[in-house]
N, C-alpha and C positions, 0 to 999 in steps of 0.2 A: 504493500500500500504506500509505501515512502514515492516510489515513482510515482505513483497517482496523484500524492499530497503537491509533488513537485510542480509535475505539469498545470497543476492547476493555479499554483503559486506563482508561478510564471508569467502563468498569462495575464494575470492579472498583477504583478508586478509592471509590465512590459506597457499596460494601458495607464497604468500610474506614473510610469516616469515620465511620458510626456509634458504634461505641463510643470510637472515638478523643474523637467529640463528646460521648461521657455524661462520658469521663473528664475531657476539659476544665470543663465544668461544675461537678465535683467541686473541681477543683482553686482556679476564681475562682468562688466562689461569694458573690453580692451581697449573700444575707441574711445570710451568716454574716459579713461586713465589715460591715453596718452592725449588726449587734449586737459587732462585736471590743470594742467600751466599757466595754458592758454586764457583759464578764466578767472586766474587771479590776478589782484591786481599788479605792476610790473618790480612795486617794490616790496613781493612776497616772494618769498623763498619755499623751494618743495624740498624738504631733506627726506633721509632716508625713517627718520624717526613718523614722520606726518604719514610717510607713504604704509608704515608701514602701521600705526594705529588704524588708519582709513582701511586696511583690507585684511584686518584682523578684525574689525566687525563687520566686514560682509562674510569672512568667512566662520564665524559664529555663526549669523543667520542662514547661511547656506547650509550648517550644521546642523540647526534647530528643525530647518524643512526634512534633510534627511532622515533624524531621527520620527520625524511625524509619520513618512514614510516607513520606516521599517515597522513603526505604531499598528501603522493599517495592514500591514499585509504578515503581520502575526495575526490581529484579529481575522484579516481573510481565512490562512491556514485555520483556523481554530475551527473554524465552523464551516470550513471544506468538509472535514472528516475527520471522527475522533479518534486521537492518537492512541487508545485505547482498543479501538477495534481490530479486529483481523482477519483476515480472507485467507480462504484455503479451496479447492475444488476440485473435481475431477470430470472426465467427460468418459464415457465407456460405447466403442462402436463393438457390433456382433454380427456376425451369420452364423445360420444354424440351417442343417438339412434332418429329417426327423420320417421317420417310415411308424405306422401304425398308430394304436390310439383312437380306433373309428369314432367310438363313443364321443371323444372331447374334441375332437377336430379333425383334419382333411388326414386320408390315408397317409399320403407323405407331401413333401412339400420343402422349400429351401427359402426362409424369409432372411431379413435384416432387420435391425433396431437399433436404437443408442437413449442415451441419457448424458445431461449435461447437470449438473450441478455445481450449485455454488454455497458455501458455511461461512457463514458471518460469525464471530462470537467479541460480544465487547463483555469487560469486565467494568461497573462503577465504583466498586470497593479495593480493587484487586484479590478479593478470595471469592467474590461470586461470577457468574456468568449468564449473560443472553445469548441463547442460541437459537439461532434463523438459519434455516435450509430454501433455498429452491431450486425449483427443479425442473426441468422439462424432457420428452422424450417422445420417443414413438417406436412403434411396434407393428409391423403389419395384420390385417383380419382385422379391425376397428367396427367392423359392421358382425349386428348377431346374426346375421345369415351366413356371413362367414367369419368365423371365430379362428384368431390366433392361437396356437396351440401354445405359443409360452408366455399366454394369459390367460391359462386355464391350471385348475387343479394339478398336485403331484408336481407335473412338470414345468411352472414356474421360472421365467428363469430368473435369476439373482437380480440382475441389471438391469432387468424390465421395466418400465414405466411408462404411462401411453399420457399425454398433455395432448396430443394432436400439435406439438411442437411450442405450446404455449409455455412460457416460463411463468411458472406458480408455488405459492407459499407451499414447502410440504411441509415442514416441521416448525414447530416455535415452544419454546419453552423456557422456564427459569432458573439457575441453582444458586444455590446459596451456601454458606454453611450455621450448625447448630453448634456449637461447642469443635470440639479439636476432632472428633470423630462422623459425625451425622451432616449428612448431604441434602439439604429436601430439596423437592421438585415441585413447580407449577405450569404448567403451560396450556394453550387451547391448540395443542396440534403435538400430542405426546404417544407412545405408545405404550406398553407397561415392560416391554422388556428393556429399558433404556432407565427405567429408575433399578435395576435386578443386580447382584452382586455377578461378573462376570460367570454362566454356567459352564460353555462350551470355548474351546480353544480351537476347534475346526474352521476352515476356511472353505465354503460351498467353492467349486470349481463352477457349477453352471445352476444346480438347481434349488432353491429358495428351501424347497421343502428339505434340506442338511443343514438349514442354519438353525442356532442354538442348539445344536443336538437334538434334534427334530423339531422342527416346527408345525406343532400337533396340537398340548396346552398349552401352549406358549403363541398358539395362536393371532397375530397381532390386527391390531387397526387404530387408526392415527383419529384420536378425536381429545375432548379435553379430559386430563386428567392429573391425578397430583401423587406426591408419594414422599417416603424420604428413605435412603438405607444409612445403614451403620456399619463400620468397621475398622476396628480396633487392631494394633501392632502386632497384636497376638496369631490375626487369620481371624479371627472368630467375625462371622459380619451377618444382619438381620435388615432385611428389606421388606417395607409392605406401601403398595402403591393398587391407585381404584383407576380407572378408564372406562369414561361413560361416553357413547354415542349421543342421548339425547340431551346434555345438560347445555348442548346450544342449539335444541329445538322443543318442538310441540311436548315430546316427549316428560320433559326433566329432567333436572340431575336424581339420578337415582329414584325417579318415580316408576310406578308399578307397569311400566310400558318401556321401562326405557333399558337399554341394550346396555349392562354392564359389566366390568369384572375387574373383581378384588383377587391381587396377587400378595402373597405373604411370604416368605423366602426365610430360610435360613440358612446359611454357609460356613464353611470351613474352608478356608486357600491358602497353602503356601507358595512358597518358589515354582515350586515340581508339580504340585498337584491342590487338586479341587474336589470338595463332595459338598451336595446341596440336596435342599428338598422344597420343594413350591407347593404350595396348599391355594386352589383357584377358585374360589365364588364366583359364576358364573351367573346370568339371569340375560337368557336371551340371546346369549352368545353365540354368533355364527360364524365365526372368522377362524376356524379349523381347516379349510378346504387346503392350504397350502401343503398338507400332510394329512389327509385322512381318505376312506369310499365314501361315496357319495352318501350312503345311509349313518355311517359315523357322521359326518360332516352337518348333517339334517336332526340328529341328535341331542331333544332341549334348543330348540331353532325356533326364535319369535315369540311370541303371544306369551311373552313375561315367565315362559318354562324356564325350569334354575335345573341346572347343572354342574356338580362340582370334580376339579383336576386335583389330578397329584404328580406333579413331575420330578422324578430324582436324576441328577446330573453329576458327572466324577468326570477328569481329565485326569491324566498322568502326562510329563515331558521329562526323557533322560535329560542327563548334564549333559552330553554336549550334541549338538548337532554335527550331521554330515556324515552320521554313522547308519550300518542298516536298522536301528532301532527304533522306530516312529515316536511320533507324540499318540497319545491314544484319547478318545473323549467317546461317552458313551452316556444312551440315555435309556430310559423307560416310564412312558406315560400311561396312566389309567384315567377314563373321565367316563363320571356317571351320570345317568340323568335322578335328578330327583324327582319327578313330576309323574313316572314312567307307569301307566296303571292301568290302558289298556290291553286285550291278553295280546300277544305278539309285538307289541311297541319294543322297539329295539330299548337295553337299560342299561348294557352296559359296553365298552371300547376301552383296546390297549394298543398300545404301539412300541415300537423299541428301534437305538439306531447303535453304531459304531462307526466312527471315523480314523483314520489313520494318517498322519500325514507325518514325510521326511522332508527335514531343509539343508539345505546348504550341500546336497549329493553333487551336481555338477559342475558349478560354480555358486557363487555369494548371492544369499537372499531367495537361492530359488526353493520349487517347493514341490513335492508331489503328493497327492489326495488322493484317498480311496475312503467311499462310504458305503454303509447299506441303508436299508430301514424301510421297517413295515409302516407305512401310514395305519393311523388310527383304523380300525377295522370292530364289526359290532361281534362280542364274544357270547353278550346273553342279552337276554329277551325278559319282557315281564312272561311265563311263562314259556309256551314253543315260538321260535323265532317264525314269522309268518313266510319270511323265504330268507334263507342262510345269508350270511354276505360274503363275499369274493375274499380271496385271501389274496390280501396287496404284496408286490415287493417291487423297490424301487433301489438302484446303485446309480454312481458317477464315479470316473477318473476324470484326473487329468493333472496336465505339468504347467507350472507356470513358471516365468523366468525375466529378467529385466533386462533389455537390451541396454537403459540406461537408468539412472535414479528416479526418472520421471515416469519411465514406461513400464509397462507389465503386458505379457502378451502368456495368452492360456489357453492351450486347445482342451480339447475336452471331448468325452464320449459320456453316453449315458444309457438307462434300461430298463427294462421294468416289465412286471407282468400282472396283468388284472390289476391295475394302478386305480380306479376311481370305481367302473360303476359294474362290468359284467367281463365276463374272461374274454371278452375282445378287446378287453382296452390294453395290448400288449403293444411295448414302445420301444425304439430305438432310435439314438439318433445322436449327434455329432455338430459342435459349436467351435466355433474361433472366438475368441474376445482380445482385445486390446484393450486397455485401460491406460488412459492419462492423469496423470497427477501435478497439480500445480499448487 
């Protein structure tokens, strides 16, 4: 932002020195000193003492304009932009060829996409922070008659976002701190895994549904919400944070219609490794599709039905990288419906994942990924299930590696079979991404 601050200081420096320079001119003016002689009378004398008190006060006053000037164009910079703020961004283009999947979209198919973003964060304390995200993107299949497959369920892909190329607020939110340990959160454009003690160390290569160690109860969506976590020198760290859909609409905050969910987290992290456990109040929550079949996903869906998660999360990472030893991060989710009272209403859903990843094998910073995981899938029924559900399994590899500090370039394969609704939805398919970082 310094370059920014500049140019803009510039310019408007550049429009200020103008008259600043006529009046300087005004002031030392060359011909009127060599005629000063001329207009005294014949029996005055110019020494060097007169010449020199007379341009030792213009050059005061030419001082005093200066200084007015640097006056103004600090107040400029001030209010150009706060020297507080800071900008960071990245932009991510993709192709992707993709076979199967009838259920969720076209047999096969080879689209592109991108996303551009940009993170503002200013501090006014120096230990709090505003952070602002936007974003814009596009993704081909924009129309519901024809649906983009990596804007559909399971296969997501990470980098996805569709704006129709529009740049838009996606995130906004507040931190602050409580004491030496406690972090709260507020914002109207939060999600609840961003106030959560970190669960997962895996890094999705392509598909949405491997972040956080499945993205199943952990299920996200950006609306307003607040929270605060704790964590102490020790490892030991406790987080609990709400996010409500209706609390900027018809709905309510937390009224009996309104789409929300309460996360509670408790952790354990050191250096090496992490174990957690998340306890989820759900009420109407339907934002599981990134990792679950369609019938888990529809599970406690709308009409103020409550549903509640349990997510447990552990990584392990050896000491050192570049060996064949990976980092490991592993999950398992159960979510129940409470509501579940007709006979065959689906009651209950689990899912489980494993990630692997080695760094630093070919050269510095790079990385290789291998995941599995069942999406959320229904295991019991109030009674007999009225028709079984599909047994999901979903994998990705891939390599990523940086041609320079700014770039990241990551091919990637991925798989899966009976992935969302009926044993047709079996999938294969293959992405290029590049990723800039500025």
């Amino acid at each position: 932002m310094k370059l920014f601050q500049q140019l803009l200081v510039a310019g408007a420096t550049m429009s200020l020195m103008a008259p600043i320079a006529a009046q300087a001119s005004d002031v030392v003016n060359l011909e009127e000193m060599s005629s000063y002689s001329r207009s005294k009378k014949s029996s005055s004398r110019l020494d060097s003492k007169t010449f020199i008190n007379e341009v030792s006060e213009d050059i005061a006053k030419l001082k005093g304009r200066v200084d007015g000037l640097e006056a103004q164009q600090n107040n400029f910079e001030a209010g150009a932009f706060s020297s507080t703020t800071s900008m960071d961004g990245k932009a991510a283009f993709w192709i992707g060829a993709y076979d199967g999947g009838d259920k969720i979209g076209d047999t096969e198919n080879v689209e592109t996409g991108y996303i551009y973003q940009m993170n503002l964060n200013t501090s006014f304390t120096g230990d709090d922070n505003l952070y602002v995200r936007l974003k814009a993107g596009d993704v081909g299949g924009t129309e519901s008659s024809d649906p983009s497959i990596w804007d559909n369920p399971t296969v997501y892909h990470i980098e996805t976002k569709d704006t129709n190329d529009s740049l838009k607020l996606d995130k906004a939110w507040y931190t602050f701190p409580i004491g030496d340990d406690i972090t709260a959160f507020v914002g109207p454009r939060i999600e609840n895994y961003y106030m959560y003690i970190t669960p997962s160390i895996y890094q999705p290569g392509v598909l949405k549904s491997m972040k956080l160690g499945g993205n199943s109860n952990f299920g996200a969506s950006t609306d307003v919400g607040y929270g605060f976590k704790y964590e102490n020198d020790a490892g030991f760290g406790f987080a609990s944070n709400i996010v409500s859909k209706g609390a900027d609409g018809l709905e309510g905050h937390l009224g009996k219609t309104d789409d929300s969910k309460w996360d509670t987290q408790v952790a354990y992290t050191t250096d090496r490794w992490h174990v957690s456990a998340t306890l989820s109040n759900q009420q109407g929550w339907g934002s599981q599709g990134y990792n679950a079949t369609s019938k888990a996903d529809g599970l406690a869906d709308g009409n103020g039905e409550d549903a509640t998660g349990y997510a447990f999360r552990a990584y392990w990472k050896p000491d050192e990288s570049g060996t064949a030893t990976p980092e490991i991060s592993v999950g398992y989710d159960i979510r129940s419906a409470d509501d579940a009272v007709s006979s065959g209403e689906p009651k209950e859903s689990d899912s489980y994942f494993v990630g692997l990843t080695w760094r630093d094998i070919f050269q510095a910073d790079d990385r290789i990924g291998f995941a599995v995981t069942q999406p959320l899938k229904i295991t019991e029924c109030n009674g007999t299930c009225s028709s079984p559900d599909v047994d999901p399994f979903v994998w990705e590899a891939y390599y990523a590696f940086r041609p320079n500090d700014s770039m990241e370039i990551r091919p990637a394969v991925f798989g899966g079979s009976d992935v969302y609704n009926d044993t047709e939805d079996d999938i294969f398919g293959a992405v290029l991404t590049t990723m800039f970082k500025f």
